[in-house]
C-alpha positions in Angstrom: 0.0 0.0 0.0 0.9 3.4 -0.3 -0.5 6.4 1.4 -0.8 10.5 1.0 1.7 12.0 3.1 0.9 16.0 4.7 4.7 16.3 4.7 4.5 20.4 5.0 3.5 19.5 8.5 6.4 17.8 9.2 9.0 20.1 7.3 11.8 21.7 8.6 11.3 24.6 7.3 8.6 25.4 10.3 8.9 29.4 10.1 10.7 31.4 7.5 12.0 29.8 4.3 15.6 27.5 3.0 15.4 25.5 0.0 18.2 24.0 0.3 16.5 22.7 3.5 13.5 22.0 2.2 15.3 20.2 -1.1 17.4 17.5 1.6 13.7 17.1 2.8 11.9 16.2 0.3 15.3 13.9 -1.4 14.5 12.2 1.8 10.6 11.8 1.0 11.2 10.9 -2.4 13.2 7.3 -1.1 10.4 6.4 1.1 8.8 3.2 -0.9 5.3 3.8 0.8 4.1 6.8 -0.3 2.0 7.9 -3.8 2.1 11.7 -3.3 1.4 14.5 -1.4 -1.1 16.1 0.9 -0.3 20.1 -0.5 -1.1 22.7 1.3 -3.1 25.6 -0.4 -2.1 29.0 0.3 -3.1 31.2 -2.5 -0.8 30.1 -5.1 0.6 26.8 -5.8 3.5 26.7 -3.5 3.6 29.4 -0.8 7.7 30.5 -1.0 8.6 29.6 -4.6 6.4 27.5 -7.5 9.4 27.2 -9.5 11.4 25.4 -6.4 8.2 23.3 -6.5 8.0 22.0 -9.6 11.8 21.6 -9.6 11.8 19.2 -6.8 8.8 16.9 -6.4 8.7 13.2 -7.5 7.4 13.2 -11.4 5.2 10.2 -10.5 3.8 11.4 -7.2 0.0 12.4 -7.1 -1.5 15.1 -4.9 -4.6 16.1 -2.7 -4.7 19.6 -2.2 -6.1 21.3 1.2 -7.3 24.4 1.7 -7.4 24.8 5.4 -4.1 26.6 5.0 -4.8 29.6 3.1 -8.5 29.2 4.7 -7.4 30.2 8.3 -4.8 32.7 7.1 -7.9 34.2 5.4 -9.6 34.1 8.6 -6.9 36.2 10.7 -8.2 39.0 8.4 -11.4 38.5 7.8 -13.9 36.2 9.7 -16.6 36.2 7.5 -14.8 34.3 4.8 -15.8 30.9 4.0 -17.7 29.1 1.2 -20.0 28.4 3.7 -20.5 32.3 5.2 -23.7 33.8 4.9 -21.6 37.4 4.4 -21.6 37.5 1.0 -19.1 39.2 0.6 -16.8 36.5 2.5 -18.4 34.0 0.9 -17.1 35.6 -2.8 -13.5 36.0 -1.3 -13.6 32.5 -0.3 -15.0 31.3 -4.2 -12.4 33.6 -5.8 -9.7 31.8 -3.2 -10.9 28.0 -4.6 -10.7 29.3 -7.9 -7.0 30.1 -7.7 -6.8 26.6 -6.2 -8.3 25.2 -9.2 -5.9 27.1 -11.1 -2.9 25.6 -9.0 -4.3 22.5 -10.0 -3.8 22.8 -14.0 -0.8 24.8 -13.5 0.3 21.5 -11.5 -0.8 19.0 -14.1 0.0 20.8 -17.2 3.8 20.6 -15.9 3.5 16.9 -15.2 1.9 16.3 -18.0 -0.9 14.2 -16.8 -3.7 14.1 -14.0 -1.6 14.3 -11.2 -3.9 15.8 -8.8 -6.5 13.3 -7.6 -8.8 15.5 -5.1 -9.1 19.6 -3.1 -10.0 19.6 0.1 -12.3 22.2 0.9 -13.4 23.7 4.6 -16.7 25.3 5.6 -15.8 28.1 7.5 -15.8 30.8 8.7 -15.4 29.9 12.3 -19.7 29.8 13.6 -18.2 31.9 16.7 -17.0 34.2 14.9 -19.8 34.3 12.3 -22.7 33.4 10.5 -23.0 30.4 8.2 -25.4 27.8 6.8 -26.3 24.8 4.9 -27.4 27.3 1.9 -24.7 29.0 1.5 -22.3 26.3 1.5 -24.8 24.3 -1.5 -25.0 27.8 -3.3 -20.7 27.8 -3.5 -20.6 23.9 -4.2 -22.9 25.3 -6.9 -20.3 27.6 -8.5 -17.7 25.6 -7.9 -19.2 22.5 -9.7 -19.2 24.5 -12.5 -15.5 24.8 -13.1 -13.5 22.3 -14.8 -10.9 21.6 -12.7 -8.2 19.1 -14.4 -9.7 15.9 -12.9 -9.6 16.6 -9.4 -12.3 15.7 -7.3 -13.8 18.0 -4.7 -14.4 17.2 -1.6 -14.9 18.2 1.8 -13.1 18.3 4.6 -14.6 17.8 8.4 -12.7 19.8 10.6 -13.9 20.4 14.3 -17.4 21.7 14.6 -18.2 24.5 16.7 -19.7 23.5 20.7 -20.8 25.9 22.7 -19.3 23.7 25.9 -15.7 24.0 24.8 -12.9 26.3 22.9 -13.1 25.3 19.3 -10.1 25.0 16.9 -12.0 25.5 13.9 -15.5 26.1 14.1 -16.8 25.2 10.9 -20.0 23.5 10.1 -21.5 19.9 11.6 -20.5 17.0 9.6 -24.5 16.2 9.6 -24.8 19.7 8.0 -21.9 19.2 5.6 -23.4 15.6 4.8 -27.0 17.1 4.3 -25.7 19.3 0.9 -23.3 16.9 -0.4 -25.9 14.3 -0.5 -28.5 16.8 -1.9 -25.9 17.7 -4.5 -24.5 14.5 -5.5 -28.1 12.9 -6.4 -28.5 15.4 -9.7 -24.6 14.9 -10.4 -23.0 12.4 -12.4 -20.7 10.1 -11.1 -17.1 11.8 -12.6 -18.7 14.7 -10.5 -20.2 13.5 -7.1 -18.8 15.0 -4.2 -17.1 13.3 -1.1 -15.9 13.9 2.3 -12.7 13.2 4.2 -12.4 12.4 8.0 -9.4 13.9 9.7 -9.3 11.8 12.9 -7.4 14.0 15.1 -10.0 16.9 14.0 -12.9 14.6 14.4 -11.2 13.3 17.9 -10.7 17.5 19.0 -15.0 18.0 18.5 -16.1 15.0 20.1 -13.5 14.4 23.1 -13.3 10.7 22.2 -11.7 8.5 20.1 -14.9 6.6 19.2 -15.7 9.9 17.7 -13.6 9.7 14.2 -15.1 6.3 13.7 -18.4 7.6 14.3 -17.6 10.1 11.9 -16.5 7.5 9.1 -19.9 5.6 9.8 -21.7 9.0 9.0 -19.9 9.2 5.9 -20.2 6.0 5.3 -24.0 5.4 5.6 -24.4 8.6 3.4 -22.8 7.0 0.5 -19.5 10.0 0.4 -16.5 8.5 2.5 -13.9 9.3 0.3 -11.3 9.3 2.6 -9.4 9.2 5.7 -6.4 11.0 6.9 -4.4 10.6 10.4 -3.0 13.5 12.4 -3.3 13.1 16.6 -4.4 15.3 19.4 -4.3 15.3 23.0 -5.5 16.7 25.9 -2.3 16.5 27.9 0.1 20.2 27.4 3.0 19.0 26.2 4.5 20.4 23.3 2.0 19.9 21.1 -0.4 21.9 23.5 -3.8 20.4 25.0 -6.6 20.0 22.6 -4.9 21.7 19.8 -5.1 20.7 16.0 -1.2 20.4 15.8 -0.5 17.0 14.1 0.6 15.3 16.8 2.4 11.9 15.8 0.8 8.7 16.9 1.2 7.1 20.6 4.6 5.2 20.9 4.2 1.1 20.4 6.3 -1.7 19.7 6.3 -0.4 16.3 6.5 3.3 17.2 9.5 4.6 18.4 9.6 7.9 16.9 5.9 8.7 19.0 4.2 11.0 21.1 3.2 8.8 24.5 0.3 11.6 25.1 -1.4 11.0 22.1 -4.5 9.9 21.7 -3.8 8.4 18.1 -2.9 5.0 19.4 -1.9 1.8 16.3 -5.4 0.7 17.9 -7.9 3.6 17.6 -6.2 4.0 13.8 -6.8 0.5 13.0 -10.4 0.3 14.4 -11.0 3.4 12.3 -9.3 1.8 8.5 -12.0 -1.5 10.0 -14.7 0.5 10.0 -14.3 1.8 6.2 -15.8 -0.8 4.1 -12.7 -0.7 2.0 -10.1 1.3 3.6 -7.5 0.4 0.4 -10.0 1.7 -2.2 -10.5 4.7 -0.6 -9.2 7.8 -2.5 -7.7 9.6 -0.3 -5.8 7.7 2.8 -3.1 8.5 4.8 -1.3 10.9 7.7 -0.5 14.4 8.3 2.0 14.9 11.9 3.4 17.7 13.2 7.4 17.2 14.6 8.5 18.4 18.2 11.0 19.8 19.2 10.9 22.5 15.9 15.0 21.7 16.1 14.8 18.4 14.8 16.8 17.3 12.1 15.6 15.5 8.9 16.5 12.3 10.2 14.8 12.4 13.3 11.8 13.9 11.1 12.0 11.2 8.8 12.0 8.3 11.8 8.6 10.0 13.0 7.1 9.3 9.3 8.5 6.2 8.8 6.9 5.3 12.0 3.9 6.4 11.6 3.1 5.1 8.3 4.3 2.0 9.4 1.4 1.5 11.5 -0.9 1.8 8.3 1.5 -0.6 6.7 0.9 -3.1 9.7 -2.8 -3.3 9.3 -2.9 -3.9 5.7 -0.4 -6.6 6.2 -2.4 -8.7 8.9 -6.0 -7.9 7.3 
């Protein structure tokens, strides 16, 4: 098998900007024998410090899922009524004309590869509901638009981050999964099938709403049931302050294990809880989009020590394909 990898999370390059950093990286990512792409984060233009250092250095046969939650909360710091899903219309057009320069990424992508390279986008639904107003309606009215484009092949679909709970602090805010369900299902019964939209569980954003690690495979069986799991994605959380921070969407590797040495041992992303949630997908290894996103701590690690958490990590997904 071979998995997605959100390797920006994990990059050295954690504030400011070296290639030639950033090049011993991804030379590093490009000899690991279990992954098919890249989970790339959307900022507003293909690569966020240099397109050209980009396209220059990736694998040629790697495939790619973008996400937008990058550029989506860096939106947010400066205006909280964007989102596709704001009922501000005016932050719901900043947010449409923000997707459309993803969609542009995306053939600017392909058209260098020379193929259809990027399999899927990602897509939020803020803004943040503490912050501001949103609603099923004005999410289906931008999945409107944006059905409308053509966008090189890739599928949309959408991402469920944390919703917002009155009872605690939310991360992200955004809309309920039943909500985001609700128009996806409405959508996809007038689209055809090269079009229907999907969703993607993040577990450690599933785990963050819910406070419980039955909570991402609840999520999956939501999906599920609705006919739109399209894929799953791995990235821990905690409540214990460590590094990482308690109940904070920072990527935290998986739980050390016999397998895991390169772990975090208060994290709630255990080799169990990540193989009950691949059991609960009805066919985990079909699904289109599958595999991890962690964050590294201390920021002064080296490459190698970045490299063992990864390995690690997607060892455990390795495992339970293995003995299933």
């Amino acid at each position: 098998m071979k998995y997605y990898l959100g390797a920006y999370a994990a990059s050295p390059n954690h504030s400011g900007w070296d290639p030639i950093l950033e090049t011993a990286y991804y030379n590093e990512l490009k000899a690991l024998p279990n992954i098919k792409g890249l989970e790339h984060p959307f900022w507003g233009v293909l690569h966020q410090h240099d397109d050209n250092w980009f396209l220059a250095n990736i694998d040629p046969k790697w495939n790619y899922v973008f996400t937008c939650i990058p550029g989506i909360m860096n939106a947010l710091g400066q205006n909280p009524m964007f989102g596709i899903a704001s009922d501000d219309e005016a932050g719901r057009q900043a947010a449409l004309a923000f997707i459309q320069q993803a969609c542009a990424a995306i053939g600017k992508l392909n058209t260098h590869l020379g193929r259809q390279a990027v399999t899927a986008i990602q897509i939020q639904t803020a803004p943040a509901r503490h912050k501001a107003a949103s609603s099923k309606t004005s999410l289906l009215a931008s999945l409107q638009t944006m059905l409308s484009w053509n966008w090189h092949g890739a599928r949309i679909v959408i991402e469920h981050c944390d919703a917002y709970i009155d009872s605690q602090t939310p991360s992200k805010g955004f809309l309920a999964l039943s909500d985001e369900l609700d128009v996806i299902t409405q959508l996809n019964a007038a689209l055809s099938k090269e079009q229907q939209l999907g969703m993607v569980i993040n577990w450690g954003r599933s785990v963050f709403e819910t406070r419980r690690v039955a909570g991402a495979v609840e999520h999956i069986q939501a999906a599920q049931a609705a006919g739109v799991l399209s894929g799953l994605m791995f990235s821990g959380v905690s409540d214990q302050d460590s590094e990482y921070g308690a109940w904070r969407d920072s990527h935290q590797p998986p739980r050390n294990s016999d397998l895991v040495v390169k772990g975090e041992p208060g994290s709630w992303m255990t080799e169990q809880a990540m193989h009950s949630c691949l059991a609960a997908c009805n066919d985990a290894a079909g699904l289109p989009v599958l595999g991890a996103k962690i964050g590294i701590r201390p920021h002064s690690a080296d490459i190698g020590q970045r490299m063992g958490y990864i390995r690690d990590t997607l060892a455990i997904l390795d495992r339970y394909f293995l003995l299933s």
